[in-house]
VMD Tcl script that draws the C-alpha trace (Angstrom):
set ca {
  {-67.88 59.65 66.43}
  {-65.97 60.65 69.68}
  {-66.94 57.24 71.30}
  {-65.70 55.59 68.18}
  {-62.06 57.44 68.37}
  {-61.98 56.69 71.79}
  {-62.63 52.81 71.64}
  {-59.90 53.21 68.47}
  {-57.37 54.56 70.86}
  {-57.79 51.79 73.45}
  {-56.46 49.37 70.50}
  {-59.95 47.06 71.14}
  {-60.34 44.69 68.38}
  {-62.46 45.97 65.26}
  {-64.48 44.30 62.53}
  {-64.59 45.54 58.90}
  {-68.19 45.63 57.66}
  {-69.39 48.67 56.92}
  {-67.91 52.31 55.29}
  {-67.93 55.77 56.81}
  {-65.44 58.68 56.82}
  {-63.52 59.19 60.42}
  {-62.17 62.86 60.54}
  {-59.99 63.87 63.51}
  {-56.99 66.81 63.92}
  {-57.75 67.96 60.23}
  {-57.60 64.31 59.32}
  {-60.20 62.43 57.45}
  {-60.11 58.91 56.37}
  {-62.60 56.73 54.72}
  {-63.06 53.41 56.93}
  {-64.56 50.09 57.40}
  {-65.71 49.27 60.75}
  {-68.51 47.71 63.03}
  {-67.65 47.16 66.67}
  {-67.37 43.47 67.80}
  {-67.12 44.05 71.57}
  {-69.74 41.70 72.08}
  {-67.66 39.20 70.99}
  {-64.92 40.27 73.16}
  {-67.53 39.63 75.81}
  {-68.62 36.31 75.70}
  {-64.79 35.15 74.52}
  {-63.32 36.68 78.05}
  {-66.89 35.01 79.84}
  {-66.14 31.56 78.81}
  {-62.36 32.06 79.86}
  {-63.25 33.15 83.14}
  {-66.05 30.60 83.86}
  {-65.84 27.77 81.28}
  {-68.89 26.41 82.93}
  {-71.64 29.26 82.43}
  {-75.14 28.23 82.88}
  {-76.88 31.19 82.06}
  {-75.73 34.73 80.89}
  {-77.98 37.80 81.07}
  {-77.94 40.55 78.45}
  {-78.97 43.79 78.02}
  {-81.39 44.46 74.66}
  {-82.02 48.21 73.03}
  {-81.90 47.12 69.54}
  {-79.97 43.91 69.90}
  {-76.43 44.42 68.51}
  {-74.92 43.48 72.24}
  {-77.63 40.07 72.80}
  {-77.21 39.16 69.07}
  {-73.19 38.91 69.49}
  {-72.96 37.46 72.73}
  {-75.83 35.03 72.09}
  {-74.57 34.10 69.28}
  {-71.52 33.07 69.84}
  {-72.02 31.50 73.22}
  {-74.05 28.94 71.23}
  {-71.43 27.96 68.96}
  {-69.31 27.69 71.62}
  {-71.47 25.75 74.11}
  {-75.18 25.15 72.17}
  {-76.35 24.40 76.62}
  {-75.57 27.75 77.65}
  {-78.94 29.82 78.44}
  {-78.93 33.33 77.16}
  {-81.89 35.39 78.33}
  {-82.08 39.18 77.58}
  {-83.28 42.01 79.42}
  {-85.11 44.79 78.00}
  {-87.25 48.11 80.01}
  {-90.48 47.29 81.01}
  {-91.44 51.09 79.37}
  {-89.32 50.23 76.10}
  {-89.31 46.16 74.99}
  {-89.76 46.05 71.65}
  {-87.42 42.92 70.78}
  {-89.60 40.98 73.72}
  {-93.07 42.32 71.49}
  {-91.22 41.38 68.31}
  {-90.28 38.32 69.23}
  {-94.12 37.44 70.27}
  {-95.39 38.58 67.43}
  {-92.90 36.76 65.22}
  {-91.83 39.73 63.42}
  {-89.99 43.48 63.91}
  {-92.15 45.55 65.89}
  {-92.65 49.13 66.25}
  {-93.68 50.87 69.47}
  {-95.67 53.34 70.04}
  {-93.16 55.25 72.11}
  {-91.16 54.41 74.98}
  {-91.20 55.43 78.67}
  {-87.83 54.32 80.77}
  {-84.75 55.57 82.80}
  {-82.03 53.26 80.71}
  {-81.92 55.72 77.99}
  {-79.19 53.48 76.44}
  {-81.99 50.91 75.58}
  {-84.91 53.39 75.03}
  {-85.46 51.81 71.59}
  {-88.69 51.77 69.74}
  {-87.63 49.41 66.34}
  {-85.05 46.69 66.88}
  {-82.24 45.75 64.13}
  {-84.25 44.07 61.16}
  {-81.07 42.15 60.14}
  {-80.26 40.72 63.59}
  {-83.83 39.97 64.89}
  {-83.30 36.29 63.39}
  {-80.69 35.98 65.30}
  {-82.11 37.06 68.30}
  {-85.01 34.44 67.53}
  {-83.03 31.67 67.08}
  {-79.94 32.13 70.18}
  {-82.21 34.03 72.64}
  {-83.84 31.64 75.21}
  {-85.97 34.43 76.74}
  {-86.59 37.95 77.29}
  {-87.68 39.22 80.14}
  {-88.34 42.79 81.78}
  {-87.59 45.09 84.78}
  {-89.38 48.64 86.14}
  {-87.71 51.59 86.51}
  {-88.28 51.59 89.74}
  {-86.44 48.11 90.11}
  {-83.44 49.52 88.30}
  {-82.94 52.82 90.95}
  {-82.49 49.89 93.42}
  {-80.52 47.81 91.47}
  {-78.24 51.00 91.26}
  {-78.23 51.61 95.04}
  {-77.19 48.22 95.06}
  {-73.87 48.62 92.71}
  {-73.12 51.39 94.36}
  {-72.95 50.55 98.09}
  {-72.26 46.59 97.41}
  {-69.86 46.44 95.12}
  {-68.28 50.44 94.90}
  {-69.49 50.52 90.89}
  {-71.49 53.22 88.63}
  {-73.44 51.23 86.20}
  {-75.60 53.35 83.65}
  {-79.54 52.18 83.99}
  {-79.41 50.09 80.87}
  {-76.03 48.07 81.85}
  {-77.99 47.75 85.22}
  {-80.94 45.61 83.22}
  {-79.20 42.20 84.14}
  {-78.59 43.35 87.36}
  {-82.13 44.14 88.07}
  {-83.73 41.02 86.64}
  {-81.89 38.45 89.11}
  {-84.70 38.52 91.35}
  {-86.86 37.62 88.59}
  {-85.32 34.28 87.98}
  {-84.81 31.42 89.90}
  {-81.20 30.09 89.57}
  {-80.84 27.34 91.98}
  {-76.94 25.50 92.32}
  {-76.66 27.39 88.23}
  {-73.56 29.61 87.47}
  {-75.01 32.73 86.34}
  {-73.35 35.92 84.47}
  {-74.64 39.48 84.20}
  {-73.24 41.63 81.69}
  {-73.09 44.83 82.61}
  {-73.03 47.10 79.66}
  {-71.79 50.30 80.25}
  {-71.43 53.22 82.86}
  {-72.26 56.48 80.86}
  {-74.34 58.53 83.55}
  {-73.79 62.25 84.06}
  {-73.61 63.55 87.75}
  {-77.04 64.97 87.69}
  {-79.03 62.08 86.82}
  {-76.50 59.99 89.04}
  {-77.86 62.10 92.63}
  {-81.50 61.47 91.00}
  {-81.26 58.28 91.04}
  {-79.50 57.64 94.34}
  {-81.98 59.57 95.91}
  {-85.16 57.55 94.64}
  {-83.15 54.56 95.25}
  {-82.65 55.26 99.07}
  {-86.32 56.36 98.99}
  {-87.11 53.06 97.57}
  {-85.46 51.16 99.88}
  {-86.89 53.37 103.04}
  {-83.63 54.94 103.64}
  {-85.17 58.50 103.77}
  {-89.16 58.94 104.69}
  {-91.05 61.67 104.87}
  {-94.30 62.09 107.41}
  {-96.67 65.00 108.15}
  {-97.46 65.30 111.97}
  {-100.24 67.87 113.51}
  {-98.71 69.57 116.25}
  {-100.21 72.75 118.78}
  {-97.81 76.43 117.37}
  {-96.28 76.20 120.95}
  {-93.08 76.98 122.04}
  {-91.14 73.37 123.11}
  {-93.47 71.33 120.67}
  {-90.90 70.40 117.87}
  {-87.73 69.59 120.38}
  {-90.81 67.36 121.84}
  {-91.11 65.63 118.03}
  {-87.23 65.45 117.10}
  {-85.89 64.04 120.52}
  {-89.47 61.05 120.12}
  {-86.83 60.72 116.72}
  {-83.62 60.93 118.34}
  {-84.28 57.99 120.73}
  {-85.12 56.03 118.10}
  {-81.94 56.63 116.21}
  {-83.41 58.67 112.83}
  {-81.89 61.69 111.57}
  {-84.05 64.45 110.71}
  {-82.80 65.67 107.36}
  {-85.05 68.23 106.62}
  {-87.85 69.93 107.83}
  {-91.29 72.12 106.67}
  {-93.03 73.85 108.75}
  {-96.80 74.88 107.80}
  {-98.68 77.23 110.10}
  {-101.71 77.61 107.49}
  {-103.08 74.28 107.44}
  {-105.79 75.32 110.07}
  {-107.55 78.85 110.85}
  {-106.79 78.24 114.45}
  {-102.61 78.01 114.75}
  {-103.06 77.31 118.61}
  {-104.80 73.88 117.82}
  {-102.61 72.59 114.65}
  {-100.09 73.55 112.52}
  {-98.59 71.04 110.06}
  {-94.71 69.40 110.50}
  {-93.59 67.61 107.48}
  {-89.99 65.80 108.32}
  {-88.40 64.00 106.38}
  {-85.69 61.21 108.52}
  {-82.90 59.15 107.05}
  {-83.13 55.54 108.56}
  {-81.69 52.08 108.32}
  {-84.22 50.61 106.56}
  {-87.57 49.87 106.95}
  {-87.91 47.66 110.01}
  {-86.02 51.20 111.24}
  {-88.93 53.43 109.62}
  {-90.87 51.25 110.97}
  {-89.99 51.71 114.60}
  {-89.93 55.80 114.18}
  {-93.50 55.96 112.58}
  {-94.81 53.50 115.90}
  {-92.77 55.63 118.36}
  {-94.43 59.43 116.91}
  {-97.78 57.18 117.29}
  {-97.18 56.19 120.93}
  {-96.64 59.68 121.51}
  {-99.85 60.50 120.12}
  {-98.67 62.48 117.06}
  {-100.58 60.46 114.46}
  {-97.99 60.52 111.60}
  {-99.44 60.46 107.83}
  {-96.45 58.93 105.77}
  {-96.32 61.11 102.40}
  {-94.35 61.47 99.26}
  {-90.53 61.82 100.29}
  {-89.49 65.48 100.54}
  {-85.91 66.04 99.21}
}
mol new
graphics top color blue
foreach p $ca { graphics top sphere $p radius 0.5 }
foreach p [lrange $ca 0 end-1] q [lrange $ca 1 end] { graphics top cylinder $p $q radius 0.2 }
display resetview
């Protein structure tokens, strides 16, 4: 309800379908309303690029990919619409297969927005008949596709907005004009750092390996500055002197470095080697 008086006060264009009681400040008021911002969508689309090949959707239940498909095929039957649903939650895509509305079992995904287990009954023929494909993306595709909005292009895009985003690499679009519509940017703070975090892990941006060193005075300046000249930042550090009985012969470093990349990693991981450290890559340590 607090979305819905919010979208009210922003004076976006309503359709009256169905009856519900708004109440606000003491107020209440029996209404008719269903949200047509899909059709907003594909109206301001074919404004700004008359000449669309292909748009890209997001699909939960498939109120968003039934308006915009919809109408983009009245308005241009050539345009391709293909949606994108989670890999861990695509129930229109096993729906659509099966030629009827499908239940999953459950659902397993980051894009909350679209962690749907039953699409809309009414609009799955609609879906079937303007949908061109459906397609899916990992979880782990969408942390990078996140990174990716953030550092590219200065935008927070929730995980299930970031579907379309995700699923470029997925399809080949050669000399096409291509649109993805991104849905929505509801993401609290918390799941925001998450996200960067496995997203710069993804992308090798921060590494984690587990050296065996002697417990001598001089021995981890020795590891850091074999870092250092290589250009990595040591970000954090754990330092295990129980790993062996004997402390003198091996104790157990696990640093974790921010780098460029991972032609950078790359370069750190051959340079501890060199030095004869024998580095064990392991699960990043934040």
């Amino acid at each position: 309800m607090l979305k819905f008086l919010k979208i009210m006060r922003l004076g976006i264009y309503l359709v009256l379908l169905t009856t519900f009681t708004v109440s606000a400040n003491g107020f209440s008021q029996k209404v008719k309303v269903t949200l047509n911002l899909e059709q907003r969508s594909i109206l301001e689309i074919i404004k700004e690029l008359p000449t669309v090949d292909y748009i890209l959707v997001p699909i939960g239940g498939g109120g968003l990919a039934t308006g915009v498909s919809t109408l983009a095929k009245l308005l241009n039957p050539k345009i391709k619409v293909i949606g994108v649903e989670p890999a861990g939650a695509n129930c229109m895509q096993e729906s659509v297969r099966r030629g009827e509305v499908t239940t999953l079992d459950s659902v397993n995904t980051i894009a909350d927005g679209t962690a749907v287990k039953t699409p809309g009954e009414k609009i799955f023929p609609y879906i079937q008949k303007n949908v061109d494909e459906i397609i899916t993306v990992s979880d782990d595709e969408l942390v990078v596709a996140f990174l990716d909005m953030v550092e590219n292009h200065k935008m927070i895009v929730e995980n299930s907005g970031l579907l379309t985003v995700a699923a470029l690499k997925h399809l080949q679009f050669k000399d096409k004009k291509v649109v993805s519509i991104l849905s929505g940017g509801n993401m609290d703070v918390i799941t925001m750092s998450s996200v960067v975090q496995l997203g710069l892990i993804a992308r090798n941006r921060i590494f984690t390996v587990s050296v065996l060193l002697p417990d001598k005075p001089g021995e981890l300046v020795r590891v850091a500055s074999v870092i250092a000249d290589k250009k990595g930042n040591v970000i954090k550090l754990d330092h295990n002197q129980f790993v062996s009985t004997n402390r003198s012969a091996a104790v157990e470093l696990k640093i974790t470095i921010e780098a460029f990349g991972t032609e950078h990693k790359n370069e750190i991981i051959e340079a501890l080697e060199e030095e004869g450290y024998r580095p064990r890559q392991i699960s990043a340590n934040l």
